[in-house]
C-alpha positions in Angstrom: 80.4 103.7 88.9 76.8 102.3 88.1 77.2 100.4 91.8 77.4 104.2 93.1 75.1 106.0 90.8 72.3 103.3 91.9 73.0 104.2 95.5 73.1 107.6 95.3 69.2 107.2 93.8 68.6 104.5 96.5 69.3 107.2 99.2 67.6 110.0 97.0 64.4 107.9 97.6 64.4 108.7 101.0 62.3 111.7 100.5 59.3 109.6 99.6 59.9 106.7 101.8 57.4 107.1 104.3 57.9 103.8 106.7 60.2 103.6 109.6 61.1 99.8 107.6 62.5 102.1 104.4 64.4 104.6 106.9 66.3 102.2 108.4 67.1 100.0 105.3 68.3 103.0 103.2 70.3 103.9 106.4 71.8 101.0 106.9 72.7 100.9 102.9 74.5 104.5 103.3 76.1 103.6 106.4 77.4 100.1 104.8 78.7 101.7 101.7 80.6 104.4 103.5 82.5 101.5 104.7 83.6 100.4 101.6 84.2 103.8 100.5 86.6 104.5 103.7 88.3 101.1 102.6 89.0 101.8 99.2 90.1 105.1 99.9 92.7 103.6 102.4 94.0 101.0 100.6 98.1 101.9 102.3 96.5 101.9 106.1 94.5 98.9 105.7 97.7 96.8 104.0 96.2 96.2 100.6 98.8 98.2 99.5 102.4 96.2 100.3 104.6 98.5 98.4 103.6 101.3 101.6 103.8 101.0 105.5 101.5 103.8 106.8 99.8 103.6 110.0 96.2 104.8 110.2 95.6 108.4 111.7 93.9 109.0 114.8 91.1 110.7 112.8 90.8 107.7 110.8 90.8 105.2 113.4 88.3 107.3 115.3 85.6 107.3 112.3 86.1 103.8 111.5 84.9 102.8 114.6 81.9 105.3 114.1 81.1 103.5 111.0 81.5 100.3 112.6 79.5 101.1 115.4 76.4 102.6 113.3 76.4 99.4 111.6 76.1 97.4 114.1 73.2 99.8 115.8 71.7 99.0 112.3 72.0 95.0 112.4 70.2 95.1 115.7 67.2 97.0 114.2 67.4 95.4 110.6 67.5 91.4 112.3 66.3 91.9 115.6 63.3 94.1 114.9 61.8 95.4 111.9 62.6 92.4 109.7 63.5 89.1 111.8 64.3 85.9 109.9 60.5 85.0 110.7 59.2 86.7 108.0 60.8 84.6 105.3 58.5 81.9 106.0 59.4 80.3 102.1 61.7 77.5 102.8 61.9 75.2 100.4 60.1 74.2 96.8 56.8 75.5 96.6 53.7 75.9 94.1 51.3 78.8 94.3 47.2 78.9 93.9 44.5 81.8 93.7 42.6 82.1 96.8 42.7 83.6 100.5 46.4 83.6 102.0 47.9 80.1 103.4 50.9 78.1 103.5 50.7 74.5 104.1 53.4 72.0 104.1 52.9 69.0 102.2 54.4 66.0 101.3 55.3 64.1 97.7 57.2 61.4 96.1 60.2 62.2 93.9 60.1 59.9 91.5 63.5 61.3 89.8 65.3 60.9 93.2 63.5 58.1 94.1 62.2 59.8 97.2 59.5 61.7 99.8 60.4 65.5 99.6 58.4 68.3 101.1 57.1 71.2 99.4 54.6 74.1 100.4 51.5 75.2 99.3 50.8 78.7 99.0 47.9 80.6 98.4 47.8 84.4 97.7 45.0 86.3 96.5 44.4 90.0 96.9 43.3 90.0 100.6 44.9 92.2 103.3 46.7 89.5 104.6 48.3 88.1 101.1 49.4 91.4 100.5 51.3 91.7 104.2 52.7 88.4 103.9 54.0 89.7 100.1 55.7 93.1 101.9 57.1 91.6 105.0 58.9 89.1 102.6 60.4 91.3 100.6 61.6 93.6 103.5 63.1 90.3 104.4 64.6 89.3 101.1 66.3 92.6 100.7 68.0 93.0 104.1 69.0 89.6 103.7 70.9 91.0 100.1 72.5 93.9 101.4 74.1 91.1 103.9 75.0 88.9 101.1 76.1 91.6 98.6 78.0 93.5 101.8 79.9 89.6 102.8 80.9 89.5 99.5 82.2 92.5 98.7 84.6 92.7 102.1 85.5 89.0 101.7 87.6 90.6 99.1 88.9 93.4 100.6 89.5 91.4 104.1 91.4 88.8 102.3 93.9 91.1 101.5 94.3 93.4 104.1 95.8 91.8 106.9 96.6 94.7 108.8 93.0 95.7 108.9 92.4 92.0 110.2 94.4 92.9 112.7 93.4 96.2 114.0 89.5 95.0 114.3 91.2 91.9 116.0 93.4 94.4 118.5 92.3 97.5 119.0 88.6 97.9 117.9 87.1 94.4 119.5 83.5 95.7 120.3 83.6 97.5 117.0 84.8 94.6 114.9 82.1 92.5 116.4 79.9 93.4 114.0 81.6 91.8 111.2 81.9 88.3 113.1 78.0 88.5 113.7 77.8 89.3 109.8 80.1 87.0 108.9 77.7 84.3 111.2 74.7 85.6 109.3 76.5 85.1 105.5 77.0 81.8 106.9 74.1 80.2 107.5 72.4 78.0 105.3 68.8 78.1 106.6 69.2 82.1 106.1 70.3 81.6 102.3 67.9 78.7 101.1 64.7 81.1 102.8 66.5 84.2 101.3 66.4 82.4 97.9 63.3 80.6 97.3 61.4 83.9 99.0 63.3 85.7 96.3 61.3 83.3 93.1 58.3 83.5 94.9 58.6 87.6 95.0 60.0 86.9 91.2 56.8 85.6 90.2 54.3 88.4 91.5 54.8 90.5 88.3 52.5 93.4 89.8 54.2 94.1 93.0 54.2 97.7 94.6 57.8 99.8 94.1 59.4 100.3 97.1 62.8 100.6 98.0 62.9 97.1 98.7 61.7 96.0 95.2 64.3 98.6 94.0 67.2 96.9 95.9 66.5 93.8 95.1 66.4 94.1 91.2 70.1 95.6 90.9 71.3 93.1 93.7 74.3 91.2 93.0 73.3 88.0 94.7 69.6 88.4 93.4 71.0 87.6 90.0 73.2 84.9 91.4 70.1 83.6 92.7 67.9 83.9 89.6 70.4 82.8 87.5 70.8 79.2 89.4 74.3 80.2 90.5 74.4 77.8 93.9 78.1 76.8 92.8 78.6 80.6 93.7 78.2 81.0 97.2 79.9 77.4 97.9 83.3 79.6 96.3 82.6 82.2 98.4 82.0 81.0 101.5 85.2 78.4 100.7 86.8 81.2 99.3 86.5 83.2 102.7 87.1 80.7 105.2 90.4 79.6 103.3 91.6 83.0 103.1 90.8 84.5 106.7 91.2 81.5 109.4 94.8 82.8 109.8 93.0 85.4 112.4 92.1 84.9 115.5 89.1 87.4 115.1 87.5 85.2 112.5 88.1 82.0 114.8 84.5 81.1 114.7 84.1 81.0 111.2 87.4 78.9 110.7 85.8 76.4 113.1 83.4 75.9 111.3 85.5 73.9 108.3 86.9 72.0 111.4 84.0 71.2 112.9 82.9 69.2 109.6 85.9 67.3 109.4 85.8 66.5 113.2 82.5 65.4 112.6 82.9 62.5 109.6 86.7 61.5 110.9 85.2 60.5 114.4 82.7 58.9 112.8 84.7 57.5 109.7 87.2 56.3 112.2 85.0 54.1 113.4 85.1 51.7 110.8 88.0 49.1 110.5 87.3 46.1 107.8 90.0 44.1 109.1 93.1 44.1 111.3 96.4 45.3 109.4 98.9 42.4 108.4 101.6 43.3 110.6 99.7 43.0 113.5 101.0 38.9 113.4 104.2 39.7 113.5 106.6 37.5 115.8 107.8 38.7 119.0 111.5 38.0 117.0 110.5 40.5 114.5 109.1 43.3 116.4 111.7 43.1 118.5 113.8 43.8 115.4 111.8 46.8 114.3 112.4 48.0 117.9 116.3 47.6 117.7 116.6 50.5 114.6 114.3 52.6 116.4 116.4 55.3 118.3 115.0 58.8 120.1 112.8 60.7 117.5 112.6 58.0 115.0 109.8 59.0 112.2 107.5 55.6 111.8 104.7 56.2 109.1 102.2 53.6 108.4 99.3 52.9 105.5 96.0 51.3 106.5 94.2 50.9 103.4 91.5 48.4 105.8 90.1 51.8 107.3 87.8 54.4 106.1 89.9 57.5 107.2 92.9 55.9 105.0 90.8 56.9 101.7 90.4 60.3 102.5 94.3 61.7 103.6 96.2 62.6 100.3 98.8 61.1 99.6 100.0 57.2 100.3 100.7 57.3 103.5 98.0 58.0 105.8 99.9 58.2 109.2 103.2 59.1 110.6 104.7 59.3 114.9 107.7 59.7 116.4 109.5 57.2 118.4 110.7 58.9 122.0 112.9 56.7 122.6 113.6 53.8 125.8 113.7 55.4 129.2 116.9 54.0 129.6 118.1 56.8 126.6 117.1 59.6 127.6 118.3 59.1 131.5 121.5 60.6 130.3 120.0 63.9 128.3 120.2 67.4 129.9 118.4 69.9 129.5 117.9 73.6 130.2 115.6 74.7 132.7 114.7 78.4 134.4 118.8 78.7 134.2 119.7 75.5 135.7 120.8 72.2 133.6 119.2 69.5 134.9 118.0 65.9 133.8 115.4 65.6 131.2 113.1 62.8 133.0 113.1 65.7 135.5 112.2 68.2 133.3 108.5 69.3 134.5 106.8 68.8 131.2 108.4 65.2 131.4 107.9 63.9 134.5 104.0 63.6 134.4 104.3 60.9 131.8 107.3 58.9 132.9 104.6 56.0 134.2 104.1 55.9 130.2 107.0 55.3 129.5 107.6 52.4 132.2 104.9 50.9 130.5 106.3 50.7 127.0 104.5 53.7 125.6 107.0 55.1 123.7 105.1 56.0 120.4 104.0 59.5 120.6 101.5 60.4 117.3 98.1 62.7 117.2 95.0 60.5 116.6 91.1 62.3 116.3 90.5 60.8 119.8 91.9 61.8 122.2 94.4 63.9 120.2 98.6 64.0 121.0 99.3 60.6 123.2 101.3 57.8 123.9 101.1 54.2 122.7 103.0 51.3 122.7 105.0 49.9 119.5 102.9 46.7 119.5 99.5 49.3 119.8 100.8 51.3 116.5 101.4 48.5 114.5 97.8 47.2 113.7 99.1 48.1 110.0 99.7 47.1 106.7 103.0 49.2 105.7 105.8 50.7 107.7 108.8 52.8 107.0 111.0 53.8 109.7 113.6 56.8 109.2 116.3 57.6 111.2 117.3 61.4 111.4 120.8 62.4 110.9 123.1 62.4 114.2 122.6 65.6 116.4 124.3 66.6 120.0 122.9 65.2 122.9 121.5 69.1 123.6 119.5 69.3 119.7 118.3 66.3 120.4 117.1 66.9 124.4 115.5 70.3 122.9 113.6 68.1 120.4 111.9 65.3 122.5 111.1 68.4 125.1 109.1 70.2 122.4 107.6 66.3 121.4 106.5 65.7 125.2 105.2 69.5 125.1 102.5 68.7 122.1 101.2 65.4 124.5 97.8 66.2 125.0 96.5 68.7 122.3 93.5 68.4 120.4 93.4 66.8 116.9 93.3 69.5 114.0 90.5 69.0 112.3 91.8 71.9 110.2 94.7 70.6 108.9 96.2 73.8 109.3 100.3 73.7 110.4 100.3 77.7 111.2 98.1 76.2 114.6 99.5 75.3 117.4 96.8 74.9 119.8 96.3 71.5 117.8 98.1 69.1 116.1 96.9 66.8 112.5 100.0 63.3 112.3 102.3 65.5 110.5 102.0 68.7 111.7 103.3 67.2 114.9 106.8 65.5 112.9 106.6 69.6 111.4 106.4 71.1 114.7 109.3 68.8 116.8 111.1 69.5 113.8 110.8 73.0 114.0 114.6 74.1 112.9 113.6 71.6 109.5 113.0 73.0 106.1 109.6 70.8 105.4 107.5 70.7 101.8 103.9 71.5 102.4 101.2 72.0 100.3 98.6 75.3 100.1 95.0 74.2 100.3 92.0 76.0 100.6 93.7 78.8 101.7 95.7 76.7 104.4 99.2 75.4 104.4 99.2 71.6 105.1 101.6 69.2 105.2 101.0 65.1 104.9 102.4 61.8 106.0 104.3 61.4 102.2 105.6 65.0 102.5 107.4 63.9 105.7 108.4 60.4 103.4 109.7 62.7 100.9 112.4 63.8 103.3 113.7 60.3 103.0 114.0 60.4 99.4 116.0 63.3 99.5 118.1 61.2 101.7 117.6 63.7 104.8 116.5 60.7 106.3 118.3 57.1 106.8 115.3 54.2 105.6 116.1 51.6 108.3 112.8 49.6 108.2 110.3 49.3 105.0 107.4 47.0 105.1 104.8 47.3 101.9 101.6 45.1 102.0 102.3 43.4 105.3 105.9 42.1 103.2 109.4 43.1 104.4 111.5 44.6 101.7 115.4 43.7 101.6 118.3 45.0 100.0 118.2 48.9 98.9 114.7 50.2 100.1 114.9 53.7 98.6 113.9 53.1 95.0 111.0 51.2 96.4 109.8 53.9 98.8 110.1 56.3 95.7 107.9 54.1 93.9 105.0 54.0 95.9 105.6 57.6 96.4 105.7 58.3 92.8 102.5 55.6 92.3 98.4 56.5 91.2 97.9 56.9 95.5 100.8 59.0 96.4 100.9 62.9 96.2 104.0 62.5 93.5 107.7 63.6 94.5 110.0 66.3 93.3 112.8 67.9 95.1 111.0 70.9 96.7 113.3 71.2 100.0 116.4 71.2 100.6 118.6 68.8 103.8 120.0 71.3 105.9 121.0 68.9 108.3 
């Protein structure tokens, strides 16, 4: 209620705001509340509302896109024209002095961080040019709140509503645009650290003019955030809002975004091995052994504590393939295609890797460069631990329909994402997940995204939907029953912990 009272004498002040700047911005502050107005007032059409299934009227539909449209005419004008990021030319810590207006950067030691920092130095005084530089930058500061306050307030409502997600994503595409661009805006860190230390410096002028900018940004919400030293809360929303809308494909940018990060230090962590894994020494007797229990879609999941990416995957193990099995195995498999049974090395999404498989490249696994691809067994096993799990017996046609869907993911990017709802690309275990697509599998809710990792898929074996017929730990072979140790490391300070959360429906 005070949100709207303050509005309505926001929009009231229109009859003495006498610049084209304060037209727009109290435009663009009706227009942007009408928004959340119509999507309050639809909470059933929008799908915030799961107890009702009502689609959204014509009429409705039609002024939405109105709305959506006017908003967009007014991010053009507001960050394209009147009030471009330019203006906020406060960008990081700064001290101010009496005088004719300047800004100079400079340059100090930081003796508590033990290091050079830069800092600006700004002059004001009461010359015409102080007091532009003062007015521009609080035009700037304020657009740049309704943006923040107006992210905020509809990562909440978009979070829930799913079906308006997708009716921007379907059927208003131009229309929806406008929150992608927004959403870009909220995003970008250069825009909030100017946005903020413009805001302190605007803080300290105790005498400044009323406008409806001044106005604005003493009842912001993110002001106070701001003021108050709240970083911490932007870093929730921003996680907040990513974790919750990435299942859309109209918010794909901004998903890409947490991927890009990851991509970014796995490449680069990936680089760095300390030393080769143990059972890279192995005889030719004893690999040869490993090979014999391996069969067609054999699970193999490895630990390899010598490399950087091993300390960062949750969970004990940090890897996990899937053995396709010796060419001479699969000659006799059949397997449906366009109505016709025919063999599966001649199935079309086989055939352009049966050279491959000549060449002993049998290991099929998702690494962050180049993505899904084939290896050899003596490739894979520059490790230090190895479990190998046998799944239960299946026909000859379950098991064809399998290793066509495994040769299908050959080829797809890594998932930097982690996400297993994605298909487009594929993390370790989210390739074991999607082979196994008929397979009850534990996975685990993070940051708004479902994941599943290499001891989830180890879990399976406790549960005993799996047969252990392999089990190296710390480059030793382990003898006798295997289970209780597997459980153990499982159950251990580096594992993610067990409990029966799925059930074998093999």
């Amino acid at each position: 209620m005070k949100r709207l009272i303050f509005l309505a004498l926001m929009i009231s002040s229109t009859l003495w705001a006498q610049s084209p700047q304060e037209h727009y911005f109290l435009k663009g502050l009706q227009t942007s509340e009408e928004l959340f107005e119509f999507l309050v007032s639809h909470p059933c059409e929008i799908g915030m509302d799961r107890s009702c299934d009502k689609p959204m009227s014509a009429r409705d539909l039609l002024r939405l896109k109105k709305i959506l449209s006017n908003l967009e005419e007014w991010r053009l004008i507001a960050f394209d024209g009147f009030v471009p990021m330019s203006h906020l030319e406060v960008a990081m810590p700064f001290e101010l002095q009496s005088g004719e207006f300047s800004i100079v950067e400079k340059k100090r030691f930081n003796w508590s961080r033990l290091q050079t920092e830069t800092w600006q130095l700004i002059t004001l005084g009461s010359d015409t040019e102080s007091q532009n530089f003062l007015t521009q930058t609080q035009m700037g500061v304020s657009v740049n709140l309704v943006l923040y306050d107006s992210f905020f307030r509809l990562t909440e409502i978009l979070s829930q509503a799913k079906k308006l997600r997708s009716i921007l994503e379907r059927d208003l595409p131009f229309e929806g645009a406008w929150l992608s661009k927004t959403l870009s805006l909220a995003l970008d860190e250069a825009r909030w650290e100017k946005t903020r230390y413009s805001l302190k410096l605007l803080t300290s002028q105790v005498n400044r003019e009323r406008s409806v900018f001044t106005d604005y940004s003493l009842k912001s919400f993110t002001a106070q955030q701001m003021q108050e030293g709240r970083l911490d809360a932007r870093v929730r929303q921003v996680m907040f809002v990513k974790g919750q809308l990435e299942q859309s494909q109209f918010f794909e940018k901004i998903y890409k975004l947490t991927g890009v990060i990851s991509k970014i230090f796995g490449n680069t962590a990936g680089l760095f091995q300390f030393r080769e894994g143990k059972l890279k020494k192995l005889s030719k007797s004893e690999l040869n052994s490993i090979r014999r229990t391996l069969r067609p879609l054999s699970l193999v999941l490895e630990k390899t504590p010598f490399r950087l990416t091993d300390k960062f995957i949750p969970g004990y193990f940090g890897h996990v393939a899937i053995w396709l099995g010796e060419p001479q195995e699969l000659m006799g498999l059949k397997i449906l295609h366009r109505g016709r049974v025919i063999d599966f090395l001649a199935h079309p999404d086989v055939t352009p890797h049966l050279e491959k498989l000549s060449q002993g490249k049998l290991v099929l696994e998702a690494l962050r460069i180049p993505g899904v691809t084939l290896n050899t067994l003596e490739q894979f096993m520059d490790i230090d631990d190895l479990v190998v799990l046998d799944p239960p017996q299946m026909s000859q046609e379950n098991q064809a329909e399998l290793l066509l869907r495994a040769f299908q993911q050959i080829g797809k990017p890594y998932d930097f994402n982690f996400n297993v709802e994605s298909e487009n690309e594929i993390v370790c275990s989210e390739l074991v997940y999607t082979v196994y697509s008929d397979r009850e599998w534990p996975t685990d809710r993070t940051l708004g995204r479902y994941t599943i990792s290499p001891d989830h898929v180890a879990w399976k074996a406790v549960e005993e939907c799996f047969q252990i017929k392999q089990l190296y730990l710390n480059g030793e072979k382990i003898h006798g029953n295997t289970l209780p140790e597997l459980k153990r490391v499982l159950q251990s300070k580096e594992g993610l912990g067990y409990e029966a959360r799925v059930r074998c429906l093999f």
